[in-house]
PQR file with spaces between the fields and no chain letter, atoms N, CA, C, O and H, PARSE charges and radii, in Angstrom:
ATOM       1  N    UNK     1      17.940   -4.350  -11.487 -0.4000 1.5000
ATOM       2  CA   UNK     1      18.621   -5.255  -10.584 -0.0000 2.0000
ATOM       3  C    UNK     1      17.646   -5.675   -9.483  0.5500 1.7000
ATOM       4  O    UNK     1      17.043   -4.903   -8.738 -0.5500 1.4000
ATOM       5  N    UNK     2      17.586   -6.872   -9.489 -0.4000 1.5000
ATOM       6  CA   UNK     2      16.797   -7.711   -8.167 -0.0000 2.0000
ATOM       7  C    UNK     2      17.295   -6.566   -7.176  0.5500 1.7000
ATOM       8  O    UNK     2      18.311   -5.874   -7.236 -0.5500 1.4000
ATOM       9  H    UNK     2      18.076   -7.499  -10.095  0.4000 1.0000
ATOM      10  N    UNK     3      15.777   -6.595   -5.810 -0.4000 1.5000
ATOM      11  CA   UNK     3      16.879   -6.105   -4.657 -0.0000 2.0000
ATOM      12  C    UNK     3      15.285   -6.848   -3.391  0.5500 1.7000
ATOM      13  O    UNK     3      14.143   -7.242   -3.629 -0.5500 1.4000
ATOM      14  H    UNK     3      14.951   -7.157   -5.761  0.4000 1.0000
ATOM      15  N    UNK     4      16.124   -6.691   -2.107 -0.4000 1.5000
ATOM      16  CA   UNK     4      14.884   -7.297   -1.114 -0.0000 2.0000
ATOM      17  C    UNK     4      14.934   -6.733    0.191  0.5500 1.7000
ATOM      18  O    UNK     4      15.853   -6.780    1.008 -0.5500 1.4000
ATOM      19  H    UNK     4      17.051   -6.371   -1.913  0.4000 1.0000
ATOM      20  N    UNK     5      13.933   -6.249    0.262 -0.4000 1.5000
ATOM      21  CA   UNK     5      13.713   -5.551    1.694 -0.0000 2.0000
ATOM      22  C    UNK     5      13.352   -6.756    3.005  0.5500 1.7000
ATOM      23  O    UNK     5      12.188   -7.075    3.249 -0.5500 1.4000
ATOM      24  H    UNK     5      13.186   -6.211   -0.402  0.4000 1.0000
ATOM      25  N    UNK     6      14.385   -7.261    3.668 -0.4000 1.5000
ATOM      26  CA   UNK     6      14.033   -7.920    4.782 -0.0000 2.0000
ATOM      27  C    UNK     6      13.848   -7.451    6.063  0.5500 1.7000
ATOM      28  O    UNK     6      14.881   -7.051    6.601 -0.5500 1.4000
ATOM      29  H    UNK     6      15.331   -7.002    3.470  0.4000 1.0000
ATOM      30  N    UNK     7      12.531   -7.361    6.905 -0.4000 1.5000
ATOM      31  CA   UNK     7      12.483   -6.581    8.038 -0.0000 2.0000
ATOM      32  C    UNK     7      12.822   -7.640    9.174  0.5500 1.7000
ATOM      33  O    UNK     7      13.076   -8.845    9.172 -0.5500 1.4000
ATOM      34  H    UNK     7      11.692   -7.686    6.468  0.4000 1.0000
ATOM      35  N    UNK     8      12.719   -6.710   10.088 -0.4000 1.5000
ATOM      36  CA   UNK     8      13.269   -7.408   11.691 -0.0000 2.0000
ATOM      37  C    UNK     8      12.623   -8.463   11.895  0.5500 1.7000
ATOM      38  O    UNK     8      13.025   -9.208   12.789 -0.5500 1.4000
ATOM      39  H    UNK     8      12.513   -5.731   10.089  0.4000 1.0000
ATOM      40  N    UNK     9      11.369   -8.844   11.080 -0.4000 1.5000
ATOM      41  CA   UNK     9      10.283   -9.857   11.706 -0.0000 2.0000
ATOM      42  C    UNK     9      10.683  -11.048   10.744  0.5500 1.7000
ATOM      43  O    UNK     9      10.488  -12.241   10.972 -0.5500 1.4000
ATOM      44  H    UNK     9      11.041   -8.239   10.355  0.4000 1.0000
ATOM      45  N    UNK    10      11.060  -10.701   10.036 -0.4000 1.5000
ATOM      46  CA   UNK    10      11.900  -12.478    9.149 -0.0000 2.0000
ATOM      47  C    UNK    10      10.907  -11.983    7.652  0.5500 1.7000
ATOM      48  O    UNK    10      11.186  -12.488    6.564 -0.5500 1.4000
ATOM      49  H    UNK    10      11.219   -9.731    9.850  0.4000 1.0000
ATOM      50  N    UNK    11      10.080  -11.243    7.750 -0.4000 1.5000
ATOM      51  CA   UNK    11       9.397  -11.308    6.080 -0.0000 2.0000
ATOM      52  C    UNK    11      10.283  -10.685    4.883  0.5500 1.7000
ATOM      53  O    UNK    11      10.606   -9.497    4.866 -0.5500 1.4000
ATOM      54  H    UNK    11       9.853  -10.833    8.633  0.4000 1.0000
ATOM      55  N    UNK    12      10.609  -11.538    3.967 -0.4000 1.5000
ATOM      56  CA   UNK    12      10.772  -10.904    2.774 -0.0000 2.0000
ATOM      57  C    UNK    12      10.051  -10.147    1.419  0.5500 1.7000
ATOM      58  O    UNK    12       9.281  -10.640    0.595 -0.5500 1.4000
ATOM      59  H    UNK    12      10.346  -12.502    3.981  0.4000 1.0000
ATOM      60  N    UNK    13      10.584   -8.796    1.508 -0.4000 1.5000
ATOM      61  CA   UNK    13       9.846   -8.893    0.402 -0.0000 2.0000
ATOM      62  C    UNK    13      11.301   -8.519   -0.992  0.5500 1.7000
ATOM      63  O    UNK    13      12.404   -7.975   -0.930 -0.5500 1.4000
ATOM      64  H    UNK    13      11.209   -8.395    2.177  0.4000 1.0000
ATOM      65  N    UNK    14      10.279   -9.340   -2.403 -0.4000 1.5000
ATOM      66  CA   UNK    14      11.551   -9.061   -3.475 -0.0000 2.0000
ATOM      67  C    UNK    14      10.880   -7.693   -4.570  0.5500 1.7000
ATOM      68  O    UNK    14       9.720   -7.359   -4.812 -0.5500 1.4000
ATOM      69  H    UNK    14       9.383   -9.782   -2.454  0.4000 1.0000
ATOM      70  N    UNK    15      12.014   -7.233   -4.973 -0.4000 1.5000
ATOM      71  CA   UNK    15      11.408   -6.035   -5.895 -0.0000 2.0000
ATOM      72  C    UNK    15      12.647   -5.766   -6.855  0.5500 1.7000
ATOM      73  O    UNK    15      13.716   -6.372   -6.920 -0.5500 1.4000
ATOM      74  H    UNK    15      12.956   -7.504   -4.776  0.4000 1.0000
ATOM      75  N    UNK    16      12.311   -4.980   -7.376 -0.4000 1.5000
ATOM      76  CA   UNK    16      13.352   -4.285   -8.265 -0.0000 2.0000
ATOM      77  C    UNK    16      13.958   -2.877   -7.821  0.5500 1.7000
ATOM      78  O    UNK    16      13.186   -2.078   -7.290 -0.5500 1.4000
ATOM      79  H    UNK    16      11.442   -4.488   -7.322  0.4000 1.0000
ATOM      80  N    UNK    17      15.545   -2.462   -8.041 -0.4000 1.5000
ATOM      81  CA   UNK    17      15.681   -1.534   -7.401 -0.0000 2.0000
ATOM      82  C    UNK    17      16.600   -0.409   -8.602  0.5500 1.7000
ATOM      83  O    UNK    17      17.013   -0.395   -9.762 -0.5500 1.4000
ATOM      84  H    UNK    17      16.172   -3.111   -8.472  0.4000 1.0000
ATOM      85  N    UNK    18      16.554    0.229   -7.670 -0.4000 1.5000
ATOM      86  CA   UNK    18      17.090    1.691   -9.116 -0.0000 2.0000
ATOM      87  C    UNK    18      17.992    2.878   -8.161  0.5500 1.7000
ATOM      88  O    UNK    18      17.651    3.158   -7.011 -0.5500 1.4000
ATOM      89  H    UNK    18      16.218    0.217   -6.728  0.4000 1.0000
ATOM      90  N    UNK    19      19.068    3.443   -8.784 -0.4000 1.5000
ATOM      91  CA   UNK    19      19.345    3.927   -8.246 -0.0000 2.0000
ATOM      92  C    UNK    19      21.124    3.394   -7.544  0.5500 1.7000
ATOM      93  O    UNK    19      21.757    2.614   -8.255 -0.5500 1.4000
ATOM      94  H    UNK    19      19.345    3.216   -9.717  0.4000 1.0000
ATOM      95  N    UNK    20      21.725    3.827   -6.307 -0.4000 1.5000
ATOM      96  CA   UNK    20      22.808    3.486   -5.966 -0.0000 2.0000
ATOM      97  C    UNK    20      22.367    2.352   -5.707  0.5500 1.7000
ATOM      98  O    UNK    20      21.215    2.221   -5.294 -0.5500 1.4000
ATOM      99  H    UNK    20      21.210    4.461   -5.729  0.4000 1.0000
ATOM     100  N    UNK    21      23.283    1.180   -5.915 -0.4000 1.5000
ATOM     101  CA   UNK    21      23.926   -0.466   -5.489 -0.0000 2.0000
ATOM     102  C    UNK    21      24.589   -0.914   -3.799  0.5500 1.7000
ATOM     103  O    UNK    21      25.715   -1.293   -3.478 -0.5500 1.4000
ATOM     104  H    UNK    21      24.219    1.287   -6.251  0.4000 1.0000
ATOM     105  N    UNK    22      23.934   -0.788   -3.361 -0.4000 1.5000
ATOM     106  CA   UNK    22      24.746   -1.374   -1.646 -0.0000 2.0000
ATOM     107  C    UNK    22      23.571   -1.721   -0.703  0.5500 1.7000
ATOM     108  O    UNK    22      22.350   -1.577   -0.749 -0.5500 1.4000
ATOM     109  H    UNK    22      23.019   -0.480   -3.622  0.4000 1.0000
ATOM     110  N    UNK    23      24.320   -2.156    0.033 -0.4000 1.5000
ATOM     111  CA   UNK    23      23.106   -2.796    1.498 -0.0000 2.0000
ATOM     112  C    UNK    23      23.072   -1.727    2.154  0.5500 1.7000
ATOM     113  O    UNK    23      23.942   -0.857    2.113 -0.5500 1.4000
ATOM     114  H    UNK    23      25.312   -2.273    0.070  0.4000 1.0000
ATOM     115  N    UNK    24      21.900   -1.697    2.922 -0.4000 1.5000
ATOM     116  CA   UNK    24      21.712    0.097    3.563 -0.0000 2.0000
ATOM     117  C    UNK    24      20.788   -0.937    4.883  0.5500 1.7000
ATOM     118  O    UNK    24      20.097   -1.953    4.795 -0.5500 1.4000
ATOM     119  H    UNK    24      21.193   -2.404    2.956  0.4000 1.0000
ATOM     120  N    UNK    25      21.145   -0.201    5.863 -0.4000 1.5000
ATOM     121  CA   UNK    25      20.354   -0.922    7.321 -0.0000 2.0000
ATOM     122  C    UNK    25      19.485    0.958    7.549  0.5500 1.7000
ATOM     123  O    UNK    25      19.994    2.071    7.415 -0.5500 1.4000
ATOM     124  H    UNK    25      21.706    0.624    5.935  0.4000 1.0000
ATOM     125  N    UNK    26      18.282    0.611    7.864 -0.4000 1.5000
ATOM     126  CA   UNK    26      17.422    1.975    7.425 -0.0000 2.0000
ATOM     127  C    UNK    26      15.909    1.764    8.561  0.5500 1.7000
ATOM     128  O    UNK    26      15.028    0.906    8.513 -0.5500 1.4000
ATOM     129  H    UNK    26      17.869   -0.293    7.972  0.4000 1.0000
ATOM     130  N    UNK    27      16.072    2.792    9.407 -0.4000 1.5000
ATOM     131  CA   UNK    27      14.334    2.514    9.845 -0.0000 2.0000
ATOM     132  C    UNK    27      13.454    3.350    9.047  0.5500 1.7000
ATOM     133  O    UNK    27      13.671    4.507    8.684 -0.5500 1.4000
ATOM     134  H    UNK    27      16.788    3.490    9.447  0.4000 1.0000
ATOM     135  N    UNK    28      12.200    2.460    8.763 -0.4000 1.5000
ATOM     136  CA   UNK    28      11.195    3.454    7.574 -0.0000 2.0000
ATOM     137  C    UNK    28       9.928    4.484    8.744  0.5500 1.7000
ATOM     138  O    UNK    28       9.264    4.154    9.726 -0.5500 1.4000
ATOM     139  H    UNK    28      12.024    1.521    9.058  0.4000 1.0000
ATOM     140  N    UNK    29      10.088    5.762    7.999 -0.4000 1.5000
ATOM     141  CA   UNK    29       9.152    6.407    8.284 -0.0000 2.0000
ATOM     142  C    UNK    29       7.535    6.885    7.759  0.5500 1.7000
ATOM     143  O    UNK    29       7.663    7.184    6.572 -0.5500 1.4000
ATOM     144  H    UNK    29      10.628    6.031    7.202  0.4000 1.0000
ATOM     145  N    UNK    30       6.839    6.975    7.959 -0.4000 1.5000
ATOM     146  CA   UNK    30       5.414    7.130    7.179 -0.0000 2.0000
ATOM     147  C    UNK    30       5.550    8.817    7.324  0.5500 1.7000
ATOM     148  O    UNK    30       6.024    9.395    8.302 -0.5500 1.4000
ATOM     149  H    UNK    30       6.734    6.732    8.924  0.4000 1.0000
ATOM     150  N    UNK    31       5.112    9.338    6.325 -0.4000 1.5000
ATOM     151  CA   UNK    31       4.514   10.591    6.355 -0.0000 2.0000
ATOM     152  C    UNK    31       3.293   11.080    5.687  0.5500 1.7000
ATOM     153  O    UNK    31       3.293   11.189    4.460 -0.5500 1.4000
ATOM     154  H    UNK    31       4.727    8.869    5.530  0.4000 1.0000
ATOM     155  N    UNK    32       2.195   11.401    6.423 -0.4000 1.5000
ATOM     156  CA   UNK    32       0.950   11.143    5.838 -0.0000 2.0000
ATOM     157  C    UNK    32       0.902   13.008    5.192  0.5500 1.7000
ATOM     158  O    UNK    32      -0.234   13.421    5.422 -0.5500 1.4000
ATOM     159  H    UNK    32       2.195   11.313    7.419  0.4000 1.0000
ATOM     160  N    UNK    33       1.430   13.690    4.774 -0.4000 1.5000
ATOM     161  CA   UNK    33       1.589   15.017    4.145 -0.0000 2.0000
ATOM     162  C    UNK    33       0.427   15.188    3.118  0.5500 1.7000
ATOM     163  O    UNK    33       0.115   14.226    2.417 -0.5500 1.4000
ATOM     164  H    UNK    33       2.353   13.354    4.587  0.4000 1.0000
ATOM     165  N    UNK    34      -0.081   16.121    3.029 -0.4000 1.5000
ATOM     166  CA   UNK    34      -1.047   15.881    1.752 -0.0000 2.0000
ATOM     167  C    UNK    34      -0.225   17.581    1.205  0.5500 1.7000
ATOM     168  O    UNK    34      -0.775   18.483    0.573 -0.5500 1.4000
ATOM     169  H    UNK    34       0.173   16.903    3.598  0.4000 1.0000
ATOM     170  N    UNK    35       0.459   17.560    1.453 -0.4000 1.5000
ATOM     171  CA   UNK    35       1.781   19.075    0.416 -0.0000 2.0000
ATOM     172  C    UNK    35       3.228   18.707    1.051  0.5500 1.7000
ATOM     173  O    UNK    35       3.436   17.966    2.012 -0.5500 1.4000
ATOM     174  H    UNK    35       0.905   16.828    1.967  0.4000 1.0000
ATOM     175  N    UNK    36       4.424   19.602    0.058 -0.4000 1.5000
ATOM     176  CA   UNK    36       5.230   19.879    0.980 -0.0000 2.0000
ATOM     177  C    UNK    36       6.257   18.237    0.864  0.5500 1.7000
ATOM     178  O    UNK    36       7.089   17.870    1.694 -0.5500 1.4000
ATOM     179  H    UNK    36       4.255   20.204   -0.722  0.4000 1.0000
ATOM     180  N    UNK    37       5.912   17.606   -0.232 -0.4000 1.5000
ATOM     181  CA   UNK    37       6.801   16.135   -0.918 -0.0000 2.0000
ATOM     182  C    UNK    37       7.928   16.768   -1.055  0.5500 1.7000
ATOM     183  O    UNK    37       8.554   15.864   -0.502 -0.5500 1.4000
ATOM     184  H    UNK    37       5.236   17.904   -0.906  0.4000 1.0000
ATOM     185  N    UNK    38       8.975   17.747   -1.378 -0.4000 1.5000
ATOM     186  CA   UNK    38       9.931   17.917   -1.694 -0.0000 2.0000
ATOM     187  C    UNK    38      10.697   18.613   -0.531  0.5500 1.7000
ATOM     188  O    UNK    38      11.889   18.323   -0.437 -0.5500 1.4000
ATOM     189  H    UNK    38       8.466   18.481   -1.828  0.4000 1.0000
ATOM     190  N    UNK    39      10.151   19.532    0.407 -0.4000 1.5000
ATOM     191  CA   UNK    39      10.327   19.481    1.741 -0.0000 2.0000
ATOM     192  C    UNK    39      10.974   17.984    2.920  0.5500 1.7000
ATOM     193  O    UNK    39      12.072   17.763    3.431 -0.5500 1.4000
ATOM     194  H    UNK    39       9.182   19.768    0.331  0.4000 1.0000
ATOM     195  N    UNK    40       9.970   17.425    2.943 -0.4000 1.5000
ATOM     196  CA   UNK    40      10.091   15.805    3.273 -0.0000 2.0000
ATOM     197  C    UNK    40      11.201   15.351    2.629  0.5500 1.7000
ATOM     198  O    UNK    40      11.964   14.818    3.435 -0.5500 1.4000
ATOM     199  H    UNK    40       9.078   17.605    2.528  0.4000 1.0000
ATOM     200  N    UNK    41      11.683   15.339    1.306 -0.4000 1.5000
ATOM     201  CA   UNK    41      12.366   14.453    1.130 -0.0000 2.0000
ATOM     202  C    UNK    41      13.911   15.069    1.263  0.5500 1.7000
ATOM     203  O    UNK    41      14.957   14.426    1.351 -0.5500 1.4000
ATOM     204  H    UNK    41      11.063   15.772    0.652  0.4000 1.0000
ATOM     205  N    UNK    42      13.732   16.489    1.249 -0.4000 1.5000
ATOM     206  CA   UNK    42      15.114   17.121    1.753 -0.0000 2.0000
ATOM     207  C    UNK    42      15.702   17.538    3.234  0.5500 1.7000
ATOM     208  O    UNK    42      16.677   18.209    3.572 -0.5500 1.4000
ATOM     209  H    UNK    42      12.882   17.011    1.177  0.4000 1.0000
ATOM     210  N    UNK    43      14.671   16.839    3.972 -0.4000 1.5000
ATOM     211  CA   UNK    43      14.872   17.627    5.349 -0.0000 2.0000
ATOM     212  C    UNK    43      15.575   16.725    5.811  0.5500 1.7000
ATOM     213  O    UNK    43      15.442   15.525    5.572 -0.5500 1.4000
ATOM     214  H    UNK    43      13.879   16.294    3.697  0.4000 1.0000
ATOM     215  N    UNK    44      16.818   17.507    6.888 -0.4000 1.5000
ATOM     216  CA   UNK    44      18.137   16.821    7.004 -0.0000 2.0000
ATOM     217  C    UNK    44      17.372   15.750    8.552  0.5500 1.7000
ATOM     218  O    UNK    44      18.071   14.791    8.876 -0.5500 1.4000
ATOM     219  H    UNK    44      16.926   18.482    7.082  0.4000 1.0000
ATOM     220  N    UNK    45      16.022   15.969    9.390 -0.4000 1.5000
ATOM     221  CA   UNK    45      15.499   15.248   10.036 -0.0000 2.0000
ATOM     222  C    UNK    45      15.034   13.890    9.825  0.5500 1.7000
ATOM     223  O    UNK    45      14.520   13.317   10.786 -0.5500 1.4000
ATOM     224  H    UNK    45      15.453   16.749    9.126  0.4000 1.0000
ATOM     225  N    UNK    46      15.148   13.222    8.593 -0.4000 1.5000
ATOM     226  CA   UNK    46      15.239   12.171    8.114 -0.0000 2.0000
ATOM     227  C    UNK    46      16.531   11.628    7.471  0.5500 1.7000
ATOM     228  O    UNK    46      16.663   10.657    6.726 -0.5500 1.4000
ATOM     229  H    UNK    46      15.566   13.688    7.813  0.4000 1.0000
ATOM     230  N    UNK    47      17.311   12.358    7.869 -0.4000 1.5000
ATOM     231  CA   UNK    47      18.640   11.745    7.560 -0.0000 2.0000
ATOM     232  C    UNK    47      18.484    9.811    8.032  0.5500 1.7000
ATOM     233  O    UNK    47      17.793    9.395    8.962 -0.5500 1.4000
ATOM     234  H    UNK    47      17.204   13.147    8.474  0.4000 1.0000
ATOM     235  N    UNK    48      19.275    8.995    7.151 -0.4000 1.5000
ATOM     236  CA   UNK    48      19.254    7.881    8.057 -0.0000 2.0000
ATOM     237  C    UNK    48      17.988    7.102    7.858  0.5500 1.7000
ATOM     238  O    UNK    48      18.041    5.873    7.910 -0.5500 1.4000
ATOM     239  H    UNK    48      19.836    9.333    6.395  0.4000 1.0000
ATOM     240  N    UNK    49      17.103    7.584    7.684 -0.4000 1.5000
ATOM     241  CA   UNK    49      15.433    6.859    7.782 -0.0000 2.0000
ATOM     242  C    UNK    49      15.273    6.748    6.243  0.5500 1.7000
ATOM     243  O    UNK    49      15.929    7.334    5.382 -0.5500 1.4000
ATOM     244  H    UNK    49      17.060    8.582    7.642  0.4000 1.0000
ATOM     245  N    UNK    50      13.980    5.628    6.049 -0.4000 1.5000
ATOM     246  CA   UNK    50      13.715    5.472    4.426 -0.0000 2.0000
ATOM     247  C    UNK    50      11.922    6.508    4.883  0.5500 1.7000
ATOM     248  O    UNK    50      11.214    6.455    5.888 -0.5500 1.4000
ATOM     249  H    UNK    50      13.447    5.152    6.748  0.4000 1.0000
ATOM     250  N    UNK    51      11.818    7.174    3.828 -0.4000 1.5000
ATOM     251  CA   UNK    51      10.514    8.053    4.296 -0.0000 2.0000
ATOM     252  C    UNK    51       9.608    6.787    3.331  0.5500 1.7000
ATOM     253  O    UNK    51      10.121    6.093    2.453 -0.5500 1.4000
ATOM     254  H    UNK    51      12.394    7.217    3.011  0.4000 1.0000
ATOM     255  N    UNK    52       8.260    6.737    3.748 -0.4000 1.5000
ATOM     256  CA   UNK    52       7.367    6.322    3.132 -0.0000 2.0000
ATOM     257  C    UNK    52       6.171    7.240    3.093  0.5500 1.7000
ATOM     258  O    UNK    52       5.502    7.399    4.114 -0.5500 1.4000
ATOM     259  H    UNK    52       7.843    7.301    4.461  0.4000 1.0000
ATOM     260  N    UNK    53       5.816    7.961    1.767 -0.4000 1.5000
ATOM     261  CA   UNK    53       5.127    8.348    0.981 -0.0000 2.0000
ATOM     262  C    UNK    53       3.699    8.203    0.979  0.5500 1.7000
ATOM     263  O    UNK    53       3.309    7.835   -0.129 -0.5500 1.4000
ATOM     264  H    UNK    53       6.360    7.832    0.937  0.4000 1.0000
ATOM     265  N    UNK    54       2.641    8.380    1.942 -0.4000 1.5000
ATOM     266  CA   UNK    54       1.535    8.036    2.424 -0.0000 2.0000
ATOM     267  C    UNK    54       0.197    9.218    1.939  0.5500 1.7000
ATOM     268  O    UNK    54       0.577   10.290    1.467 -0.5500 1.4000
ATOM     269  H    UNK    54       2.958    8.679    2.842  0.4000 1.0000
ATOM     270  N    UNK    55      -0.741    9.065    2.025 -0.4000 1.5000
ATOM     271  CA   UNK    55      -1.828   10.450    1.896 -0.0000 2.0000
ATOM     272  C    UNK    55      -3.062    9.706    2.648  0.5500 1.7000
ATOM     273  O    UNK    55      -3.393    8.536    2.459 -0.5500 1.4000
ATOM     274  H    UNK    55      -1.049    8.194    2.409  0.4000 1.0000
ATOM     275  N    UNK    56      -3.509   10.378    3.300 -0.4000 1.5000
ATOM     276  CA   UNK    56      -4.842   10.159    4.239 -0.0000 2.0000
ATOM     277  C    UNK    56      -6.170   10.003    3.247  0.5500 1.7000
ATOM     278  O    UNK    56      -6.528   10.775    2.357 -0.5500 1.4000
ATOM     279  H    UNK    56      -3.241   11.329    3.453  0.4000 1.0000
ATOM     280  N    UNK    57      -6.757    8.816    3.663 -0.4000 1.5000
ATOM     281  CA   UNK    57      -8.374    8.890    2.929 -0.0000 2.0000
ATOM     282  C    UNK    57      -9.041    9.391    4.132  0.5500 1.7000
ATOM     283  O    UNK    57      -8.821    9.169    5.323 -0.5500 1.4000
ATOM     284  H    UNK    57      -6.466    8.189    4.386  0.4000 1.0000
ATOM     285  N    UNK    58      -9.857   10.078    3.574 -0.4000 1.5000
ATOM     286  CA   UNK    58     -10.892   10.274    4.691 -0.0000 2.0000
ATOM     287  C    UNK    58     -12.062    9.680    4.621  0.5500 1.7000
ATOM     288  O    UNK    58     -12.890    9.838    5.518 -0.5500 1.4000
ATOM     289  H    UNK    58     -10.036   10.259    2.606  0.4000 1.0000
């Protein structure tokens, strides 16, 4: 199913989506973790937030 992430600044972007069907209003978080992905994605401190999935180059 089509789906589109529109941010506060007017840009669209379009993608494909998976998963539950509804409009969700969400602030995104970065987490630059290099362990500890399944931690992150259960911790009730991101309730509410979309996490984004990051790793540091050095």
């Amino acid at each position: 199913m089509k789906a589109r992430l529109i941010l506060e600044d007017g840009h669209v972007f379009e993608g494909e989506s998976f998963g539950a069907v509804h409009d969700v209003i969400s602030e995104f978080v970065f987490n630059t973790a290099m362990t500890g992905y399944v931690e992150v994605l259960t911790d009730p401190s991101y309730a509410g937030q979309s996490v984004v999935m990051t790793y540091p180059i050095p």
